[in-house]
C-alpha positions as CSV (number, residue, x, y, z in Angstrom):
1,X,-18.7,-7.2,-9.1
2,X,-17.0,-7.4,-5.6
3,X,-19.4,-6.0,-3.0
4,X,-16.0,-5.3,-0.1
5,X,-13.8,-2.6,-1.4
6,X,-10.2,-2.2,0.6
7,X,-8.6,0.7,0.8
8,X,-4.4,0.3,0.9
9,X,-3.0,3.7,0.1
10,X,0.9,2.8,1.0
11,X,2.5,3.6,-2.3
12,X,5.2,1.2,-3.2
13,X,5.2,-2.3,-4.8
14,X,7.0,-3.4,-1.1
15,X,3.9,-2.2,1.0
16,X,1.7,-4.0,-1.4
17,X,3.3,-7.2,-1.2
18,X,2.8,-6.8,2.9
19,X,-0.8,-6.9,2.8
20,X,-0.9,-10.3,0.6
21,X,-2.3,-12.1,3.3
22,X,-4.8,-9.8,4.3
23,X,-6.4,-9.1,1.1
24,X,-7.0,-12.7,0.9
25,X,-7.9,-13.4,4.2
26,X,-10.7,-10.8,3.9
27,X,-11.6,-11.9,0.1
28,X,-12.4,-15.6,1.6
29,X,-14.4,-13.8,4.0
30,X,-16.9,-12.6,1.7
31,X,-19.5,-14.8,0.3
32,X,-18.5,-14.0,-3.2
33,X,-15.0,-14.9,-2.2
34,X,-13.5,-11.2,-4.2
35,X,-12.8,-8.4,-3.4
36,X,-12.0,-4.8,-5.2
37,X,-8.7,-3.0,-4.0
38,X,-7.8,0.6,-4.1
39,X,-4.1,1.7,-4.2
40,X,-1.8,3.9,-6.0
41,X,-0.5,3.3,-9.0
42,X,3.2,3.6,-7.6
43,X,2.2,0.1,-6.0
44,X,1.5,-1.3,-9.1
45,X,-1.2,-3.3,-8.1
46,X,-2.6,-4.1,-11.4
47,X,0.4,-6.5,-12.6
48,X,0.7,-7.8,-9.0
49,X,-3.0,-9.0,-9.3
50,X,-3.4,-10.1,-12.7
51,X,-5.0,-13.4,-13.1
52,X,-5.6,-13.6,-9.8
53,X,-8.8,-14.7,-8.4
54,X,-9.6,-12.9,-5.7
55,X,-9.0,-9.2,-6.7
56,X,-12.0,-8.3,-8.7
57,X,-10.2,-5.3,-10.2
58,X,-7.8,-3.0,-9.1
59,X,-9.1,1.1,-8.6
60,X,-6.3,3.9,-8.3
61,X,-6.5,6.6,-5.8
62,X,-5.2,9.8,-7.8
63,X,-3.2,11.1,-4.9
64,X,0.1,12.8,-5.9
65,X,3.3,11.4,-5.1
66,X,7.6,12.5,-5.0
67,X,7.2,15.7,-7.2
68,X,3.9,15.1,-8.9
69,X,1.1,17.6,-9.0
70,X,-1.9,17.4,-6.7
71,X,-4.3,14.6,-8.2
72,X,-8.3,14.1,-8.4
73,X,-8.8,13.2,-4.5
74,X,-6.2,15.4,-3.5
75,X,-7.0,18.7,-1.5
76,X,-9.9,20.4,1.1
77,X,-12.7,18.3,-1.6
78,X,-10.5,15.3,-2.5
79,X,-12.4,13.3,0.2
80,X,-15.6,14.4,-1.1
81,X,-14.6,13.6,-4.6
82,X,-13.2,9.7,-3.8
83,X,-16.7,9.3,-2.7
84,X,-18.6,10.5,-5.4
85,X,-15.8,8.1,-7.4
86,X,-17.1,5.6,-5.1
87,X,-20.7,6.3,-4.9
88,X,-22.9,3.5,-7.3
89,X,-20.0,0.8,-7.4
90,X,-22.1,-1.3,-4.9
91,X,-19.5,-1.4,-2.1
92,X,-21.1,-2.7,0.7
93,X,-17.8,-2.8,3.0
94,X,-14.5,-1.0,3.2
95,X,-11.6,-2.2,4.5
96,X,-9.3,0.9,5.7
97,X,-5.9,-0.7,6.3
98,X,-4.4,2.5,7.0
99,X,-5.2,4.9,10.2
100,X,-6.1,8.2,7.6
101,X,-9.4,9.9,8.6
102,X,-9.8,11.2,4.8
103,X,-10.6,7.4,3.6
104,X,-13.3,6.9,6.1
105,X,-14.5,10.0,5.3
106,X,-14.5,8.8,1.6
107,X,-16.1,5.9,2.5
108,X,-18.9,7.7,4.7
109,X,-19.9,10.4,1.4
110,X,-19.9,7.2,-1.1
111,X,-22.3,5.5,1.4
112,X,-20.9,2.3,2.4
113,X,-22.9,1.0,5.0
114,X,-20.1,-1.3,6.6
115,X,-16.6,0.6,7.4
116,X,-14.0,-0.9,8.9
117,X,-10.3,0.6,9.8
118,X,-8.0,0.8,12.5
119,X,-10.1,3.6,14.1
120,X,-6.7,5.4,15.6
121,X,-7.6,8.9,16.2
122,X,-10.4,10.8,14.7
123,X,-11.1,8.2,12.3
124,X,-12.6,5.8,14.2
125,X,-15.8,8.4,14.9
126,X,-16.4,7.7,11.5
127,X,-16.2,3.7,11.0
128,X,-19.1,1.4,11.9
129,X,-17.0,-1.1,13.6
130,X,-16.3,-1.3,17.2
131,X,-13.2,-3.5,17.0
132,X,-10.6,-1.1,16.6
133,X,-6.8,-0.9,17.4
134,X,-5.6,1.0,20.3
135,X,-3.1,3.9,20.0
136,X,-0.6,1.7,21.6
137,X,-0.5,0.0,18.2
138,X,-0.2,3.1,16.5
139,X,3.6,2.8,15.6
140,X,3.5,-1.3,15.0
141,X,5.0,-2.3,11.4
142,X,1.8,-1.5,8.9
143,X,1.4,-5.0,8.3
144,X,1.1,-6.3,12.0
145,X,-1.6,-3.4,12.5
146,X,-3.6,-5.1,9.5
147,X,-2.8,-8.4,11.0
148,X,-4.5,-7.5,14.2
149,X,-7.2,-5.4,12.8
150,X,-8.3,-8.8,10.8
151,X,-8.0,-10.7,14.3
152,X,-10.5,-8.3,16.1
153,X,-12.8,-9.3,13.4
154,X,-12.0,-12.9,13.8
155,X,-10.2,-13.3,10.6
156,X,-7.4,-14.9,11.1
157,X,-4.5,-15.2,8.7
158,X,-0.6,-16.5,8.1
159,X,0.9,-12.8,7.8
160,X,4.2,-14.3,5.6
161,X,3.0,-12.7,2.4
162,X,3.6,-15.2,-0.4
163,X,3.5,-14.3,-4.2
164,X,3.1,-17.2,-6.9
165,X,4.5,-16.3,-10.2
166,X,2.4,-18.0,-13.1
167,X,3.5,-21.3,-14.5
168,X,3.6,-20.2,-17.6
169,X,5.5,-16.9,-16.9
170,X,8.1,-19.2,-14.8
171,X,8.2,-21.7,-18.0
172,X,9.0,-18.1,-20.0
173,X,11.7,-17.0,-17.8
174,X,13.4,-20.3,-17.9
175,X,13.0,-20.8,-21.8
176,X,14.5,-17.3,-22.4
177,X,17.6,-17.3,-19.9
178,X,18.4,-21.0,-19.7
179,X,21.4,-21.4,-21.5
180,X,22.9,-18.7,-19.0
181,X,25.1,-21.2,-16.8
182,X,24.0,-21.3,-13.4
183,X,24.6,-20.9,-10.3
184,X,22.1,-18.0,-10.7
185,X,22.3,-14.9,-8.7
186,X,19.6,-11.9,-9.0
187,X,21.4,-8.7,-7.8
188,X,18.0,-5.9,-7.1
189,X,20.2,-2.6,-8.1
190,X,17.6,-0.5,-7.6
191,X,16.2,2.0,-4.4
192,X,13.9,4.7,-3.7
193,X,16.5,6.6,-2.0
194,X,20.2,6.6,-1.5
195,X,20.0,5.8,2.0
196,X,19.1,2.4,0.5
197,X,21.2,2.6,-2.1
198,X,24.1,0.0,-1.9
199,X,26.1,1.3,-5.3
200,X,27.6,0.1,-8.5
201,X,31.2,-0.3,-7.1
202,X,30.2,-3.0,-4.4
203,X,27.7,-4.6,-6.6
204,X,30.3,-4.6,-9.6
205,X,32.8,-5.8,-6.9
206,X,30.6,-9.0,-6.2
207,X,29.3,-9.7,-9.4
208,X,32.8,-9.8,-10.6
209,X,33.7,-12.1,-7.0
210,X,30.3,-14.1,-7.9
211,X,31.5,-14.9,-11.4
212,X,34.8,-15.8,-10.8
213,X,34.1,-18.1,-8.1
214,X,31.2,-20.2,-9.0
215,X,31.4,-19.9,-13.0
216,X,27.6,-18.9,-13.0
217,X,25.2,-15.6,-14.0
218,X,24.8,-12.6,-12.5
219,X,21.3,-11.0,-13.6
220,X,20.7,-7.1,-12.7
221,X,17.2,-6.7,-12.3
222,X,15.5,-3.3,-12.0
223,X,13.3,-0.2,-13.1
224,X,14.6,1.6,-16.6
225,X,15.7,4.4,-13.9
226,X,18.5,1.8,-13.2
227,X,19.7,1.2,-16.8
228,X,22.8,3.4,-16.3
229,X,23.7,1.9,-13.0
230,X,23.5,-1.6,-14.4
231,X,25.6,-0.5,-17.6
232,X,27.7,0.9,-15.0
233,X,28.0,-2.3,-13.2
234,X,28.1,-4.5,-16.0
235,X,31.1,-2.7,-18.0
236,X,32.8,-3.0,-14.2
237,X,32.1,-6.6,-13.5
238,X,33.3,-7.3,-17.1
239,X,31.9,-10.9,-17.8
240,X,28.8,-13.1,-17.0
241,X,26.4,-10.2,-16.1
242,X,23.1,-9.9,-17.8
243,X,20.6,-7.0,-17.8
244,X,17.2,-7.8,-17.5
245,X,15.3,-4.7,-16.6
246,X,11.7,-3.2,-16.2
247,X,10.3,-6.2,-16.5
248,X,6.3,-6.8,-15.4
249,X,6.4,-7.9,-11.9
250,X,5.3,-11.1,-12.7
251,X,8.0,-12.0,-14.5
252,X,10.5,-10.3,-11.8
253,X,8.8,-12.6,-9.4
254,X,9.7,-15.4,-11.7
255,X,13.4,-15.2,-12.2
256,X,13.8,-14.1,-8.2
257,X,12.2,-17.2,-7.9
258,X,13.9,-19.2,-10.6
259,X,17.4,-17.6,-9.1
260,X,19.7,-20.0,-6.8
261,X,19.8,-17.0,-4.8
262,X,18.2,-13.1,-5.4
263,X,20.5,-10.8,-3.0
264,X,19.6,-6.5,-3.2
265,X,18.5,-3.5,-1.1
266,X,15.5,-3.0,0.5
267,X,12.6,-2.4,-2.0
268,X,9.7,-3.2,-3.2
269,X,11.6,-6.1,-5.6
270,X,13.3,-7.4,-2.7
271,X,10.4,-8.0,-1.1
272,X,8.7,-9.3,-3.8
273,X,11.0,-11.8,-4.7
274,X,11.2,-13.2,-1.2
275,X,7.5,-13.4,-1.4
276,X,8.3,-15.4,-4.2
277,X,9.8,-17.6,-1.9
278,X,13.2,-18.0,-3.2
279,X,16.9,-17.8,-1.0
280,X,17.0,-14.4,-0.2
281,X,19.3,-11.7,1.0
282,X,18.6,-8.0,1.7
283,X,20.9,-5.3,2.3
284,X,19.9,-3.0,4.9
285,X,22.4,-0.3,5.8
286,X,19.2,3.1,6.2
287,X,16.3,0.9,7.1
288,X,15.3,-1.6,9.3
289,X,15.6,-5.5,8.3
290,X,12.5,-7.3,7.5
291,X,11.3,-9.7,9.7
292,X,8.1,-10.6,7.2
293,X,10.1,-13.5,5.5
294,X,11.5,-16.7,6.6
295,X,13.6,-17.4,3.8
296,X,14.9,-13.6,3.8
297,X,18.6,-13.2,5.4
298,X,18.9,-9.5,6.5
299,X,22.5,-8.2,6.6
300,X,23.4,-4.6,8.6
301,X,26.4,-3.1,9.0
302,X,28.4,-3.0,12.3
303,X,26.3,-1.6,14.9
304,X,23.2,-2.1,12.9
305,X,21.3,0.1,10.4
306,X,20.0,3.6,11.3
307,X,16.5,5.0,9.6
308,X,17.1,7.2,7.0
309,X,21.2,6.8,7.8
310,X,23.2,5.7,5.0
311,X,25.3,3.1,6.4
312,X,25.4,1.1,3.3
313,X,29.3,1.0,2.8
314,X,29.4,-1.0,6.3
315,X,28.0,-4.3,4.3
316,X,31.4,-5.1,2.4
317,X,31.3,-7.0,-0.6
318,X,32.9,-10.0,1.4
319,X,30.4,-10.2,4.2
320,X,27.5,-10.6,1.1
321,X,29.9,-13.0,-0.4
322,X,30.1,-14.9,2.7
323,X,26.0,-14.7,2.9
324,X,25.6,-16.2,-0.6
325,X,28.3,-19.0,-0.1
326,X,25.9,-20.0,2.8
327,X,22.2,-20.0,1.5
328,X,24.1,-21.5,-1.8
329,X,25.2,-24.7,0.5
């Protein structure tokens, strides 16, 4: 059993994927090379780590989330009670990648000798590490705090996160869609909110453009909250679109991968598949582009995207077009 728990209590699949590098930076820092992570289940952490080697097992913090009511470790007590959870499980260090006093506190009733956070605010009176961030670094991307929380404790990583999608998995994906003609493009329909939400016209629109110009596939990949979207967009685009939804993210990560190009908004399947390190293109119109990926090509409206603004109708369907016609050479 791991002996270093870390605590990453960002919900979605996207926010997962960020800290990649750091869970495995501070797993090889260990001397039993593993360590146990503690997430929610949103993030779906348990198909993003199976098989691997070093996350021990996966532990879910039953905190609620959207519309859901108030779980286990929720409330005045829920501290109290994710440390009794914890208490026994012979953690002898937490990671805290997040600035929440409540997981220190956690920590502190469960009796972990060796706490570690970013210590921002009243939660650093309760870690036993010195090296703490400043509050300077307070509003930095969560990913560059826990990139420069590893580096006051010396550990230092590559922060592009990188996801490998099983050989066998990849062998899968290829046997079961490989008499689809390629080129190959992966359209990620789905969002968490609308602000992010690109549409069925526009993705109809190029599917249909896709199609017509290359003679290839169009896959629509997302949750089964977007199967009447894609039924949407697939009656639209009329030919040479194929639905391939709710899928394990394994095998997501496999076909983004195996794709001559995956191009969608910005969610946790976008960044997952340019994890997996194939050509990628996000659509940002209500967030900011991601600047965590190399092979990722961020396209904004004119006059760039606005937080929680949806400017997703100023990335036309010919400008994506354009985009793809590029990373496809």
């Amino acid at each position: 059993m791991a002996r270093t728990l870390v605590i990453q209590p960002l919900p979605g699949i996207g926010d997962m994927v960020w800290h990649l590098p750091h869970l495995d930076a501070i797993a090889q820092a260990t001397n039993d090379r593993r360590v146990t992570v503690m997430t929610k289940r949103r993030s779906r952490a348990d198909e993003l780590f199976t098989g691997a080697a070093h996350v021990d097992r996966v532990l879910w913090l039953e905190r609620a989330q959207g519309d859901d009511p108030a779980g286990r470790h929720d409330g005045p007590l829920g501290a109290w009670r994710l440390g009794q959870d914890l208490k026994g499980q012979g953690f002898e260090t937490v990671w805290i990648l997040h600035g929440s006093t409540r997981y220190a506190l956690a920590a502190m009733f469960a009796g972990i000798g060796e706490r570690i956070g970013f210590g921002i605010g009243w939660q650093n009176a309760l870690l036993t590490s010195p090296f703490v961030l400043t509050r300077s670094e307070a509003a930095l991307h969560p990913a560059e705090k826990a990139t420069r929380l590893l580096a006051r404790h010396t550990l230092t990583i590559d922060p592009t996160p990188r996801y490998t999608p099983g050989v066998q998995t990849l062998s899968r994906i290829t046997t079961e869609l490989g008499d689809h003609p390629r080129p190959w493009l992966a359209l990620g329909i789905g969002a968490s909110e609308d602000f992010k939400q690109w549409g069925a016209r526009p993705f109809a629109a190029l599917a249909r453009a896709f199609v017509d110009r290359t003679g290839g596939t169009v896959f629509l990949m997302g949750g089964p909250a977007e199967e009447p979207l894609a039924a949407n967009i697939e009656a639209s685009a009329r030919h040479g679109v194929v639905r391939v939804l709710a899928r394990p993210l394994d095998q997501a990560a496999a076909l983004a991968h195996a794709a001559d190009v995956f191009l969608g908004n910005d969610t946790g399947l976008l960044n997952l598949a340019a994890a997996a390190g194939g050509k990628t293109i996000g659509l940002f119109g209500g967030s900011a582009p991601l600047t965590l990926y190399p092979n990722l090509v961020a396209l904004e409206p004119t006059g760039g995207a606005v937080y929680r603004e949806n400017r997703m109708d100023g990335i036309s369907v010919e400008v994506a077009m354009a985009a793809i016609g590029v990373v496809l050479g």
